[in-house]
LUMDOVEX-252176 format. One record per residue: x, y, z of N, C-alpha, C, CB in turn. Coordinates in nm, 2 decimals, m for minus. Glycine has a CB too. Layout:
BEGIN
<site n_px="X" n_py="Y" n_pz="Z" ca_px="X" ca_py="Y" ca_pz="Z" c_px="X" c_py="Y" c_pz="Z" cb_px="X" cb_py="Y" cb_pz="Z"/>
...
END
This chain:
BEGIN
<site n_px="0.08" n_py="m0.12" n_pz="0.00" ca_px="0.00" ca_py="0.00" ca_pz="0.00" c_px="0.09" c_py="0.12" c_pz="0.00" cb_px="m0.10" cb_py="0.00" cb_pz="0.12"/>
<site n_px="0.01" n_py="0.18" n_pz="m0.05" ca_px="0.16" ca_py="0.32" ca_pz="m0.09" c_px="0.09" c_py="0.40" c_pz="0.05" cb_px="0.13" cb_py="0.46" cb_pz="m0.31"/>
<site n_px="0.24" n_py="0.47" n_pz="0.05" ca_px="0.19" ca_py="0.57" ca_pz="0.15" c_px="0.14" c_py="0.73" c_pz="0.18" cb_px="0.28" cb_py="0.55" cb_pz="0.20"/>
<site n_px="0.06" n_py="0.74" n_pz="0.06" ca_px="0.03" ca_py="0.88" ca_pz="0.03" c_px="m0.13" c_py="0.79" c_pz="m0.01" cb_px="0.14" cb_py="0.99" cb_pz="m0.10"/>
<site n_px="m0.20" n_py="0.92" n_pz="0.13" ca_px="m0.38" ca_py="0.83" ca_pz="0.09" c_px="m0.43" c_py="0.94" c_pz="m0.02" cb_px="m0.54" cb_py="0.82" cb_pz="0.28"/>
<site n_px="m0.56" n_py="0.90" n_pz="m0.05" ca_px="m0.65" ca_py="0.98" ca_pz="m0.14" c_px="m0.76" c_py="1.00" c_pz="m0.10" cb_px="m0.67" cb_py="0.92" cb_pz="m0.27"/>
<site n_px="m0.84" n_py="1.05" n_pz="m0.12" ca_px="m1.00" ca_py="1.02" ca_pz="m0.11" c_px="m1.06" c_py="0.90" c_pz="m0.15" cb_px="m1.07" cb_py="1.10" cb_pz="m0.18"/>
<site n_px="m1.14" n_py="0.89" n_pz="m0.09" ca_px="m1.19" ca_py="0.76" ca_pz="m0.04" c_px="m1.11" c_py="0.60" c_pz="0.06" cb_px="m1.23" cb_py="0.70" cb_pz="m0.18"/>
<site n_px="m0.98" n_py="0.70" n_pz="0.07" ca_px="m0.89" ca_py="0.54" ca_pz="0.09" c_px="m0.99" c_py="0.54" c_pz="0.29" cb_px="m0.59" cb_py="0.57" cb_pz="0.08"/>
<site n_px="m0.95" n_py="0.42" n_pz="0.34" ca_px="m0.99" ca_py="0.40" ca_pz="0.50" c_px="m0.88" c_py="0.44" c_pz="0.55" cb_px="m1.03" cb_py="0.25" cb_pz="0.55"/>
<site n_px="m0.88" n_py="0.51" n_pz="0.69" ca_px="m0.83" ca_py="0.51" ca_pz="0.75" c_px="m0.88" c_py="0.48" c_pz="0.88" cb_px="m0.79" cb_py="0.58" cb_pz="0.73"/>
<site n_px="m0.84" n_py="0.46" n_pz="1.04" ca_px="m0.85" ca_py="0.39" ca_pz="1.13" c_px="m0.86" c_py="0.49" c_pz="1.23" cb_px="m0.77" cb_py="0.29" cb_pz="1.13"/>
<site n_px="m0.97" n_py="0.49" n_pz="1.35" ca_px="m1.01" ca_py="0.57" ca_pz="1.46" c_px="m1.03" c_py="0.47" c_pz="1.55" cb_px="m1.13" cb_py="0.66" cb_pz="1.43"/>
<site n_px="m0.95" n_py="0.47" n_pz="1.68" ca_px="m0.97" ca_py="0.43" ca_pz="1.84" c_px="m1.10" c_py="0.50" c_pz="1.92" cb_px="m0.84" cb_py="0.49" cb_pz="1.93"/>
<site n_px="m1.22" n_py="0.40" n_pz="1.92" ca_px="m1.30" ca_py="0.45" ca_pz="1.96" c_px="m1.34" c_py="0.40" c_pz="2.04" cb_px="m1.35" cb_py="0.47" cb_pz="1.90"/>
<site n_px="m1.35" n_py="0.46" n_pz="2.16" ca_px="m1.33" ca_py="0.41" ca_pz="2.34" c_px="m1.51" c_py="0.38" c_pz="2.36" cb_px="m1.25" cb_py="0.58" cb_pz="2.48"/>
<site n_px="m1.57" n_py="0.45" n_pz="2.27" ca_px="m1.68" ca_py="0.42" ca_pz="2.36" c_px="m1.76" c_py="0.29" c_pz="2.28" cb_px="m1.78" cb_py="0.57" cb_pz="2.39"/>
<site n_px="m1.70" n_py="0.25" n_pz="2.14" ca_px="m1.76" ca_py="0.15" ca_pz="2.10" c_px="m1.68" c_py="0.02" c_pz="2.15" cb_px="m1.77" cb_py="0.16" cb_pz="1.95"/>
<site n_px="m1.75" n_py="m0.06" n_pz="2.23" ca_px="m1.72" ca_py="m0.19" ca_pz="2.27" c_px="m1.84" c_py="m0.31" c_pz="2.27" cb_px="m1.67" cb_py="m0.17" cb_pz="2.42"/>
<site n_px="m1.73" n_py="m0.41" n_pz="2.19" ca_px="m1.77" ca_py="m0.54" ca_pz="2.21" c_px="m1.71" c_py="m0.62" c_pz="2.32" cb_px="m1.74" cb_py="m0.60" cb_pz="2.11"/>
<site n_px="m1.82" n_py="m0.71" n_pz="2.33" ca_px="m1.77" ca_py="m0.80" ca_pz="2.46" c_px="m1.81" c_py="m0.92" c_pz="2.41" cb_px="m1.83" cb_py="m0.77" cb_pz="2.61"/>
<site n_px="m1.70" n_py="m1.06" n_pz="2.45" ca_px="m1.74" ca_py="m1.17" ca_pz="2.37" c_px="m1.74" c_py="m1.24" c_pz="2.60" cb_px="m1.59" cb_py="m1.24" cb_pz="2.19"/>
<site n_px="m1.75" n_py="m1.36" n_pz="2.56" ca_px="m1.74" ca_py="m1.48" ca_pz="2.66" c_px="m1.60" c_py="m1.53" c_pz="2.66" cb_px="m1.85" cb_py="m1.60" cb_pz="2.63"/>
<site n_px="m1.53" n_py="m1.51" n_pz="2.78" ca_px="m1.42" ca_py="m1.58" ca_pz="2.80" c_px="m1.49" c_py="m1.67" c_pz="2.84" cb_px="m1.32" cb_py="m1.54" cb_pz="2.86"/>
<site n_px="m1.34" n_py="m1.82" n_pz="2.85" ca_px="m1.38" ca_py="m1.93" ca_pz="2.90" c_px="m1.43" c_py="m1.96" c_pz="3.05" cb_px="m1.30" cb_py="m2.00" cb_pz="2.87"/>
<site n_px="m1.47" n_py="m1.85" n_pz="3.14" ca_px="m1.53" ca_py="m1.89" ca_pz="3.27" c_px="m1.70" c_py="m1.85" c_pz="3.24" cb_px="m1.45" cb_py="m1.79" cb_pz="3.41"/>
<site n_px="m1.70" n_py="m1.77" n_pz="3.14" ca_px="m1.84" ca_py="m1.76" ca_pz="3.11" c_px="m1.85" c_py="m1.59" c_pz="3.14" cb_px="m1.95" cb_py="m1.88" cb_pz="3.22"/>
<site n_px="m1.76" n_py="m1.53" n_pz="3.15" ca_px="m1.75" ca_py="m1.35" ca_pz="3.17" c_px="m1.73" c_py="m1.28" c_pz="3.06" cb_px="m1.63" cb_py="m1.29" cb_pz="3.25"/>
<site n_px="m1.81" n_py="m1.12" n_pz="3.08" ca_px="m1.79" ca_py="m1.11" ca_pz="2.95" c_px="m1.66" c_py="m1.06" c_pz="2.91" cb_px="m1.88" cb_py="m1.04" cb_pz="2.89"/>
<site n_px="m1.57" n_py="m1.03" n_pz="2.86" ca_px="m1.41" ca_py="m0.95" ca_pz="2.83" c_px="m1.45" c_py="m0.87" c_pz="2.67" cb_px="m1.23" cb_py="m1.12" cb_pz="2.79"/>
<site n_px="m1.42" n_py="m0.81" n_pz="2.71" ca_px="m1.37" ca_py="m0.67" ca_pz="2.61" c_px="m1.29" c_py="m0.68" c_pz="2.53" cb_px="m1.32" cb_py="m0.57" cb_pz="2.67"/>
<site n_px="m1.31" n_py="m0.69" n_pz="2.34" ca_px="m1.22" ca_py="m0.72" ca_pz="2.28" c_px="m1.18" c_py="m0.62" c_pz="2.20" cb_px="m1.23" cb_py="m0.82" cb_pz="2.24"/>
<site n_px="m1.07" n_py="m0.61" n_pz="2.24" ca_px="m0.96" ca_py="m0.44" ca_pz="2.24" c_px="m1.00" c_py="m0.41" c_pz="2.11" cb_px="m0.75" cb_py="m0.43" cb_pz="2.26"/>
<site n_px="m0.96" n_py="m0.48" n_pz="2.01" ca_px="m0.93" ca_py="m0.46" ca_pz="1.81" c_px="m1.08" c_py="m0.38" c_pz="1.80" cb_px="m0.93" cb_py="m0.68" cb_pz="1.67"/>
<site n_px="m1.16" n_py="m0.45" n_pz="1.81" ca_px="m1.31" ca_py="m0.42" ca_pz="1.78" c_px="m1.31" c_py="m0.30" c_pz="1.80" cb_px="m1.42" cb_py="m0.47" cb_pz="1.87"/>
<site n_px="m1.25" n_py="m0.20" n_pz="1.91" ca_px="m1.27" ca_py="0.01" ca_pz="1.93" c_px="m1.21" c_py="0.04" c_pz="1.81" cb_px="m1.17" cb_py="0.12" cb_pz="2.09"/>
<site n_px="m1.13" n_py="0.00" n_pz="1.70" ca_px="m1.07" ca_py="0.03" ca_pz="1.63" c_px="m1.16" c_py="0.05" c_pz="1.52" cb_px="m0.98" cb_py="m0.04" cb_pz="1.64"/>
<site n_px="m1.21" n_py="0.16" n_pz="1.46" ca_px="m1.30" ca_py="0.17" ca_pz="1.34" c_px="m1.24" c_py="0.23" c_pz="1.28" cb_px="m1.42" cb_py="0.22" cb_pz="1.34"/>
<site n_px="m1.31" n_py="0.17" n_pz="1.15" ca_px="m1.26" ca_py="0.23" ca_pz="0.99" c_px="m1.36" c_py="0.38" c_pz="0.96" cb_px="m1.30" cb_py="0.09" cb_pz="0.84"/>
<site n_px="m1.23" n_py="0.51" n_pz="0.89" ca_px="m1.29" ca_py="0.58" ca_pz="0.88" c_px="m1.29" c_py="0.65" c_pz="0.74" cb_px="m1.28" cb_py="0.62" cb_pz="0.97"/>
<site n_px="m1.35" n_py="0.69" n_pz="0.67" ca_px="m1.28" ca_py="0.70" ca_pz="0.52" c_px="m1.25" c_py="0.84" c_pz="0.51" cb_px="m1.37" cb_py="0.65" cb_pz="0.40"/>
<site n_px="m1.16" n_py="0.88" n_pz="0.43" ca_px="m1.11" ca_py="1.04" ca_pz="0.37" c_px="m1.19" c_py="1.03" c_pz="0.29" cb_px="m0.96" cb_py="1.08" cb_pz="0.30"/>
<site n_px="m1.27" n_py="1.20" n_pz="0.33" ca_px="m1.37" ca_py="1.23" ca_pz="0.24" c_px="m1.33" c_py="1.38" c_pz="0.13" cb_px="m1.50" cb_py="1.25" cb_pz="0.35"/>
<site n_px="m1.21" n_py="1.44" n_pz="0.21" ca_px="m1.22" ca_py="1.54" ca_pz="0.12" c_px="m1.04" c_py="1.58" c_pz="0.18" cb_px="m1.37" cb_py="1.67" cb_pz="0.15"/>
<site n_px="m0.98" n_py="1.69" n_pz="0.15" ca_px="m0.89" ca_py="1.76" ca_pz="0.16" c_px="m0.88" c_py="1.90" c_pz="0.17" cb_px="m0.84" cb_py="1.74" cb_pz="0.10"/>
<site n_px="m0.81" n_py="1.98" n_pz="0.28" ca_px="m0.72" ca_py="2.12" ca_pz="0.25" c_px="m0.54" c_py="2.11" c_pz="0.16" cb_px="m0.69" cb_py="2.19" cb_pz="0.44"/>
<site n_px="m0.53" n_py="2.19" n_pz="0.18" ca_px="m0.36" ca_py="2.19" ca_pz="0.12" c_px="m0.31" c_py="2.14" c_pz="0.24" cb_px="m0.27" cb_py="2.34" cb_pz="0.07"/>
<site n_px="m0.33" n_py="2.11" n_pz="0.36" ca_px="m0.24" ca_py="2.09" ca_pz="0.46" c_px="m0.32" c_py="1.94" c_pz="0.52" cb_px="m0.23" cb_py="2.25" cb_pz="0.57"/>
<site n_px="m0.42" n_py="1.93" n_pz="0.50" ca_px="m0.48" ca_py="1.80" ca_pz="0.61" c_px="m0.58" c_py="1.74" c_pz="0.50" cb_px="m0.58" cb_py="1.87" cb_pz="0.78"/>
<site n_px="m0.59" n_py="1.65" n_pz="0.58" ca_px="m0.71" ca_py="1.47" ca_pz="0.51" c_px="m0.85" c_py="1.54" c_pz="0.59" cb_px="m0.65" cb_py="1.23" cb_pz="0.63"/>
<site n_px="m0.95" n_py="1.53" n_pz="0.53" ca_px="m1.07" ca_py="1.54" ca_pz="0.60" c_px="m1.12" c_py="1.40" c_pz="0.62" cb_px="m1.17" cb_py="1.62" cb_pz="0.53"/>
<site n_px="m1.15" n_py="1.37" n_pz="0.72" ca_px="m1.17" ca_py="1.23" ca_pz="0.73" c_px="m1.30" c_py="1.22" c_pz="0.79" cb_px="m1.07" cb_py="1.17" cb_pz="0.80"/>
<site n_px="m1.42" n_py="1.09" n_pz="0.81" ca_px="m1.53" ca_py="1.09" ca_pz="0.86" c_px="m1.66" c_py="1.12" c_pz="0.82" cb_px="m1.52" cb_py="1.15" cb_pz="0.92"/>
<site n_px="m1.74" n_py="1.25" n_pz="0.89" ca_px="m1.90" ca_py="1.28" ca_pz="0.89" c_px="m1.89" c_py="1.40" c_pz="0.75" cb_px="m1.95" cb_py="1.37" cb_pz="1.07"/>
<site n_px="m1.90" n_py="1.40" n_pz="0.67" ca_px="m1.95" ca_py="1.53" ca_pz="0.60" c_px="m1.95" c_py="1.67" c_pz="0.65" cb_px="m2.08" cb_py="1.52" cb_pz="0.57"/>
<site n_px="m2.02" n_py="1.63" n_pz="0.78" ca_px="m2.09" ca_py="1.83" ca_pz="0.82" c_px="m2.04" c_py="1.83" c_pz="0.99" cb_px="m2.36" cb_py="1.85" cb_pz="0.81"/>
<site n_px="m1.93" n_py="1.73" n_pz="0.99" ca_px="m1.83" ca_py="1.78" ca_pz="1.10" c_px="m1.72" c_py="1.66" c_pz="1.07" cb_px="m1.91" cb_py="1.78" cb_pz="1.29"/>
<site n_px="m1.65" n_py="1.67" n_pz="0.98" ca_px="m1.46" ca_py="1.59" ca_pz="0.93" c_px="m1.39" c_py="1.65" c_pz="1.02" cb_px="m1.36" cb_py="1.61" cb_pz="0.77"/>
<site n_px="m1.33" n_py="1.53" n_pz="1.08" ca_px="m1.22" ca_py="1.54" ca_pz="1.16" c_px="m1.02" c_py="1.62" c_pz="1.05" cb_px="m1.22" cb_py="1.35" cb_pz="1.23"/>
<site n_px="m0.99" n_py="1.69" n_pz="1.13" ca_px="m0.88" ca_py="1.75" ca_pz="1.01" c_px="m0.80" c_py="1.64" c_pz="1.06" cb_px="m0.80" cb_py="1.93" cb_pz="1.00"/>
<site n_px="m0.71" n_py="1.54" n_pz="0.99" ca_px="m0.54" ca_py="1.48" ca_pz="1.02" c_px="m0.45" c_py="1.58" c_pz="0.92" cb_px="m0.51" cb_py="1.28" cb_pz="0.98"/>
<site n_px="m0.35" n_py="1.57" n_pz="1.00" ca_px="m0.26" ca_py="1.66" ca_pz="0.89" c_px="m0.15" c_py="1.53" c_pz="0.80" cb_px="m0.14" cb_py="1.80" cb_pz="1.01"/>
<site n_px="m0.16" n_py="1.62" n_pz="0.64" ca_px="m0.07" ca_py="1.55" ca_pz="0.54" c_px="0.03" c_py="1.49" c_pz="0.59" cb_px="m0.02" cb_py="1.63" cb_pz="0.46"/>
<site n_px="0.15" n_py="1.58" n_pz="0.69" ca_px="0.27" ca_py="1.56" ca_pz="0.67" c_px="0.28" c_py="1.55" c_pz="0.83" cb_px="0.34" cb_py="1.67" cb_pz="0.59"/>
<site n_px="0.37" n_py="1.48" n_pz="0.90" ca_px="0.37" ca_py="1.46" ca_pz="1.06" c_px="0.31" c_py="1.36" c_pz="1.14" cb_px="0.32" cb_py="1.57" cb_pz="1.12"/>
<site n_px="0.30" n_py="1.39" n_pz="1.24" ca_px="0.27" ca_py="1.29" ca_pz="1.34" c_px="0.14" c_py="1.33" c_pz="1.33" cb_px="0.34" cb_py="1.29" cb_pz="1.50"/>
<site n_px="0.04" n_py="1.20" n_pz="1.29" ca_px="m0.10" ca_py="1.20" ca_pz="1.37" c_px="m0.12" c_py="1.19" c_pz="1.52" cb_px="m0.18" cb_py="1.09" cb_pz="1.33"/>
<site n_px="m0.23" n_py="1.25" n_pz="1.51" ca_px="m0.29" ca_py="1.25" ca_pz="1.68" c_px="m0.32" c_py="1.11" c_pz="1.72" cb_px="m0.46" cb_py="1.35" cb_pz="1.71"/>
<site n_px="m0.25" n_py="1.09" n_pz="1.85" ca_px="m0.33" ca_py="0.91" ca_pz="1.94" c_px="m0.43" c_py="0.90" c_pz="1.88" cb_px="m0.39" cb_py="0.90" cb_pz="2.12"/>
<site n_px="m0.47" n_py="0.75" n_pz="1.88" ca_px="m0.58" ca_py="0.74" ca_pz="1.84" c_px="m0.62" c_py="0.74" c_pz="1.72" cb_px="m0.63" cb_py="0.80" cb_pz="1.89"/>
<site n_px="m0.57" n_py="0.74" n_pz="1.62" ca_px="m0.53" ca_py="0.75" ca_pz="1.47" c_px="m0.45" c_py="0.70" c_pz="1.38" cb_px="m0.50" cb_py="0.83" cb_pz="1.44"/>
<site n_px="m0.48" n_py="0.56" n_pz="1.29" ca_px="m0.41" ca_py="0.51" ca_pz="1.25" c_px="m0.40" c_py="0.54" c_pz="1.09" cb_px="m0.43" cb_py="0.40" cb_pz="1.30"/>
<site n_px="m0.29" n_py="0.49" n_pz="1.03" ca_px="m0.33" ca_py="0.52" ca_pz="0.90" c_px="m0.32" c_py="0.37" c_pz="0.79" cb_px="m0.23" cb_py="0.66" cb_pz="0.84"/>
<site n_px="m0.29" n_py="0.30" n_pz="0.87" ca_px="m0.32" ca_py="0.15" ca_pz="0.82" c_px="m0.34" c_py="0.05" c_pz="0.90" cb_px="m0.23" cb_py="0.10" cb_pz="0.75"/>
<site n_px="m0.40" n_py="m0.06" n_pz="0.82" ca_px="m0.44" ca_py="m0.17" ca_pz="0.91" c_px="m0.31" c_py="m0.24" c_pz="1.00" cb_px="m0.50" cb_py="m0.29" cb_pz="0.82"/>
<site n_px="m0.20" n_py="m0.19" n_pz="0.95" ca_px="m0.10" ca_py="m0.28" ca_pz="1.01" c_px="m0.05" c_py="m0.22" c_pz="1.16" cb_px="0.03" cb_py="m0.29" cb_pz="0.90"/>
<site n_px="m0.08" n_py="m0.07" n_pz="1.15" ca_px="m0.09" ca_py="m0.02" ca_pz="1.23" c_px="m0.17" c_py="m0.05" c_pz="1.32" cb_px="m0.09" cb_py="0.07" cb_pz="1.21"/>
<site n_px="m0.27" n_py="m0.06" n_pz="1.33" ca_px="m0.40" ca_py="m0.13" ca_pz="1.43" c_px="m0.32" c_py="m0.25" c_pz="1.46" cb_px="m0.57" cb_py="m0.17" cb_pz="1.36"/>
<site n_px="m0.28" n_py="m0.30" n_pz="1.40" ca_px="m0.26" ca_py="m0.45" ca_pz="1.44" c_px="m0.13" c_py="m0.45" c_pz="1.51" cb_px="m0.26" cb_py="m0.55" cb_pz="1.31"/>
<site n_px="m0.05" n_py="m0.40" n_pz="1.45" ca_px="0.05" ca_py="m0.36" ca_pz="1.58" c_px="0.05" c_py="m0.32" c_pz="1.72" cb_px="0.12" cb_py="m0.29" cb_pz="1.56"/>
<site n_px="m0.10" n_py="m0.21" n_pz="1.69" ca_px="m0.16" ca_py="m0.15" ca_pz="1.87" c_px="m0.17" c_py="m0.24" c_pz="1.95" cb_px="m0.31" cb_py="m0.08" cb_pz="1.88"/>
<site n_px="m0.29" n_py="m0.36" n_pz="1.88" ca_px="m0.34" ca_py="m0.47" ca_pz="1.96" c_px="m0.24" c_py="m0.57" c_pz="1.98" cb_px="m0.46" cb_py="m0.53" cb_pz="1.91"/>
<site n_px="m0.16" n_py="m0.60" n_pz="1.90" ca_px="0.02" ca_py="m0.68" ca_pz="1.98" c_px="0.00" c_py="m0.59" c_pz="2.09" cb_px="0.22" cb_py="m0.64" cb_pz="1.88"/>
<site n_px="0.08" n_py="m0.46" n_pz="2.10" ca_px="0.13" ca_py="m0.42" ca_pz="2.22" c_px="0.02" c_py="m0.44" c_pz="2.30" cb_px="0.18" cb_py="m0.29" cb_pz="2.22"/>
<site n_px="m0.08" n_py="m0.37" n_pz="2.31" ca_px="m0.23" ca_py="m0.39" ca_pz="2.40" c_px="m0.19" c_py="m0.57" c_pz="2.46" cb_px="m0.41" cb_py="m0.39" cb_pz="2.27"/>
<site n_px="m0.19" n_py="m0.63" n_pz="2.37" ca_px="m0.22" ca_py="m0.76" ca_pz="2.44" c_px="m0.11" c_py="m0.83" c_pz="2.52" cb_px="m0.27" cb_py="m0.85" cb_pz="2.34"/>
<site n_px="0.01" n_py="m0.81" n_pz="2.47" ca_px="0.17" ca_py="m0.85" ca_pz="2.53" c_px="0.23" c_py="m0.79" c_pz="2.60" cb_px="0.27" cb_py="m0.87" cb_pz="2.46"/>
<site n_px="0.25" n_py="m0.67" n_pz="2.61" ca_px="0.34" ca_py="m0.54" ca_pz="2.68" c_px="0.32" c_py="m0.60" c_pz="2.79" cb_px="0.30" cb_py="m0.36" cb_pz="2.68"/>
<site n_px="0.18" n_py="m0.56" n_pz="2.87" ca_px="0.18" ca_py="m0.63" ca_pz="3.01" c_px="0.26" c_py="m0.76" c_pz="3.04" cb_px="0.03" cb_py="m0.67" cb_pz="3.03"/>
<site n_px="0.22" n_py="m0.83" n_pz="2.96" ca_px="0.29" ca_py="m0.99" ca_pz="3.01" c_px="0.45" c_py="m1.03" c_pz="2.99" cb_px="0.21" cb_py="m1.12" cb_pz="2.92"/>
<site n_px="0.50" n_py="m0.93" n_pz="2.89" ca_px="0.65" ca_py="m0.90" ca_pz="2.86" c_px="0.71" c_py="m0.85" c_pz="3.00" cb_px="0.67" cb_py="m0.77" cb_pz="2.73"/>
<site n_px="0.64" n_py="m0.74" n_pz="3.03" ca_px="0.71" ca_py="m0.68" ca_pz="3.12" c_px="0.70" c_py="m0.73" c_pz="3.27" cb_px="0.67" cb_py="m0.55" cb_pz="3.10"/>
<site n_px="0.60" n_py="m0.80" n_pz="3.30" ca_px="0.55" ca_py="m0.99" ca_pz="3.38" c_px="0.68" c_py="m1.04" c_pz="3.42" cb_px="0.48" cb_py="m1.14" cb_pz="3.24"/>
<site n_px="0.76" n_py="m1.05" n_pz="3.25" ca_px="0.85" ca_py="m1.16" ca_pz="3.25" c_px="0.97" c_py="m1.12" c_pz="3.32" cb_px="0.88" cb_py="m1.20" cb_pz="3.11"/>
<site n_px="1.01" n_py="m0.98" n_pz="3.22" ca_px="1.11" ca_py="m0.88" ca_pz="3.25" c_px="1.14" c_py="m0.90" c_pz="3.42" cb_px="1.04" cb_py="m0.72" cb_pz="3.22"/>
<site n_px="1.04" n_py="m0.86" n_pz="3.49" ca_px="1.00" ca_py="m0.81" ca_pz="3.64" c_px="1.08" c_py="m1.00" c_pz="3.69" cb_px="0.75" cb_py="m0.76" cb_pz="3.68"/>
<site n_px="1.03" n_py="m1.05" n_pz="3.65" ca_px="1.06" ca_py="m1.20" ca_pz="3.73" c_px="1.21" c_py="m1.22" c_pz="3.69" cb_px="0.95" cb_py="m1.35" cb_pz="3.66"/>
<site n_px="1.25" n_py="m1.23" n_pz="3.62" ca_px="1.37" ca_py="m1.22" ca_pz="3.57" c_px="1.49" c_py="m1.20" c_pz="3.63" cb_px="1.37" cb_py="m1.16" cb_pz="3.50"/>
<site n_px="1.58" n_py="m1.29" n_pz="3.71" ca_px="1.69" ca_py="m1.27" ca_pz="3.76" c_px="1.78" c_py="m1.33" c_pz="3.70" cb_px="1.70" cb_py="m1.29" cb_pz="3.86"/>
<site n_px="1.83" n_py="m1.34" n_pz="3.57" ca_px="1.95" ca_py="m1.35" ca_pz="3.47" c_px="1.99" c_py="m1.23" c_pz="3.43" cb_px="1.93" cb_py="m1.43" cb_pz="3.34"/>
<site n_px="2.12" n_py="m1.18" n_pz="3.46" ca_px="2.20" ca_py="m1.08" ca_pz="3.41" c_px="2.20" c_py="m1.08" c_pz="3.30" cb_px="2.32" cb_py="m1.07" cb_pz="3.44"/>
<site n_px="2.25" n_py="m1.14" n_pz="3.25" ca_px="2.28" ca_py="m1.18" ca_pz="3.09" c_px="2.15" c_py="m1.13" c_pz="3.01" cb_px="2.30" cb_py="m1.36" cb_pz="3.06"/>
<site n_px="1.98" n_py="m1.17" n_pz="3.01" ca_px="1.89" ca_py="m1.16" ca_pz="2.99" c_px="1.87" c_py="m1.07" c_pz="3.02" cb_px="1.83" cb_py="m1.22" cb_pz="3.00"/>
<site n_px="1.89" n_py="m0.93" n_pz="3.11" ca_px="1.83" ca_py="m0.83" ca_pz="3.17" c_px="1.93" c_py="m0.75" c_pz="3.07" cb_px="1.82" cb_py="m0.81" cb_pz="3.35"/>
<site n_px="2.03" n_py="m0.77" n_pz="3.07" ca_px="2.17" ca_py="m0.67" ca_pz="3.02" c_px="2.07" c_py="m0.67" c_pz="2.84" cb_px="2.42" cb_py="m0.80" cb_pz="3.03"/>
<site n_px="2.06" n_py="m0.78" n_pz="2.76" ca_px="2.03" ca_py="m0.78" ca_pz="2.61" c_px="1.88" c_py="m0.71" c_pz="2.66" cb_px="2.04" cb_py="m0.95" cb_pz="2.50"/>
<site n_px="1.79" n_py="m0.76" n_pz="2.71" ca_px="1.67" ca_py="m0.63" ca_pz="2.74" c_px="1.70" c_py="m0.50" c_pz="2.74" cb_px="1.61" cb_py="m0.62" cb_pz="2.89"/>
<site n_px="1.79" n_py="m0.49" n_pz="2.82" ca_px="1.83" ca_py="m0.35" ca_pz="2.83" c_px="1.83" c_py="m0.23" c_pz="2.67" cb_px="1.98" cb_py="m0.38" cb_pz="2.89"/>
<site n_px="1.94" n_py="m0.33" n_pz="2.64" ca_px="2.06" ca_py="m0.29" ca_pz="2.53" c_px="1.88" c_py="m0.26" c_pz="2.42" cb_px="2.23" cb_py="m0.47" cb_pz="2.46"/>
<site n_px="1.82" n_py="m0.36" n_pz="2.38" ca_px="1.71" ca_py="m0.38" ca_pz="2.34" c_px="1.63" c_py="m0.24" c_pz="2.35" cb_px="1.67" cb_py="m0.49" cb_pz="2.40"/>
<site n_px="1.57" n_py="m0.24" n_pz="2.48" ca_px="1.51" ca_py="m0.05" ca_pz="2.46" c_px="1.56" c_py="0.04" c_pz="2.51" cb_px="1.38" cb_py="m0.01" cb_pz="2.50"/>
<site n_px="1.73" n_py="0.04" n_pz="2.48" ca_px="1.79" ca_py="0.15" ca_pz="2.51" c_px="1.76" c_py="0.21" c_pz="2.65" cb_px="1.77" cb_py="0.23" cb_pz="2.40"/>
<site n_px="1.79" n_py="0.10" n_pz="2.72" ca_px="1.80" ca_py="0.18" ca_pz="2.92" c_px="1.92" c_py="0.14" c_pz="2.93" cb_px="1.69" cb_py="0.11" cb_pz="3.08"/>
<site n_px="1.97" n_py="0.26" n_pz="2.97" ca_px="2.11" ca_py="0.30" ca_pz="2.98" c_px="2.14" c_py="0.31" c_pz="3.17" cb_px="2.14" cb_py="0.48" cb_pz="2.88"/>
<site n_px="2.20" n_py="0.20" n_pz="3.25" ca_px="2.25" ca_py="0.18" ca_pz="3.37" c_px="2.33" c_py="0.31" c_pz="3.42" cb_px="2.32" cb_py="0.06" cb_pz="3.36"/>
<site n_px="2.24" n_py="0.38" n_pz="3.57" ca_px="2.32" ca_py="0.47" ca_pz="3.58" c_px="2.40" c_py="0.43" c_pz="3.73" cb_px="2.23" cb_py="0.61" cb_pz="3.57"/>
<site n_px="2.52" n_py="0.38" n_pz="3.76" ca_px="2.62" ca_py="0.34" ca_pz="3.81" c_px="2.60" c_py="0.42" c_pz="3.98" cb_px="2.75" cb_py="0.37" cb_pz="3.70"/>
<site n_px="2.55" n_py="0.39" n_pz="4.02" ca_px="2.58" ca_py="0.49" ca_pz="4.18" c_px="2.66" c_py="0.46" c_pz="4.26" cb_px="2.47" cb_py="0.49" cb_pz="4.29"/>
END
């Protein structure tokens, strides 16, 4: 997918207040994160931003820069959110339990935390 949208292409909105809930296996309902994630389509343009959304109130994203949270501009992007959403917690689970040097040292090095020596 190229990376310059057009009109009509979808783009993707985090939407907190739409939730699905399915049955986990004890019979509760759980909240399934991907689902707040709605498709939203470019409906028009300025020289500087995407109109995206309702007709008679588009949200502006801008052309060039960082979008606002909550704003994706491809599916792969959503799908990367809900990785993190779903693992971060349990990575960092691991991290926390973890008493190998060796393993804590390549973590480290990994997201750049730099040991400050006291």
């Amino acid at each position: 997918m190229s990376d310059e949208l057009k009109i009509g292409d979808t783009v993707w909105f985090f939407d907190v207040n739409h939730r699905v809930h399915e049955k986990d296996k004890g019979g509760r309902p759980s909240l399934v994160y991907r689902e707040q994630w709605r498709p939203r389509d470019v409906i028009g343009e300025t020289s500087r931003s995407w109109l995206v959304g309702h007709k008679y109130d588009p949200t502006k994203l801008p052309k060039s820069g960082k979008w606002p949270a909550g704003w994706a501009r491809t599916t792969q992007q959503v799908e990367d959110d809900v990785w993190v959403c779903h693992h971060r917690y349990r990575i960092g689970n691991c991290v926390t339990s973890c008493y190998d040097a060796a393993t804590l040292r390549k973590v480290a090095e990994l997201i750049g935390y730099e040991a400050k020596e006291s």
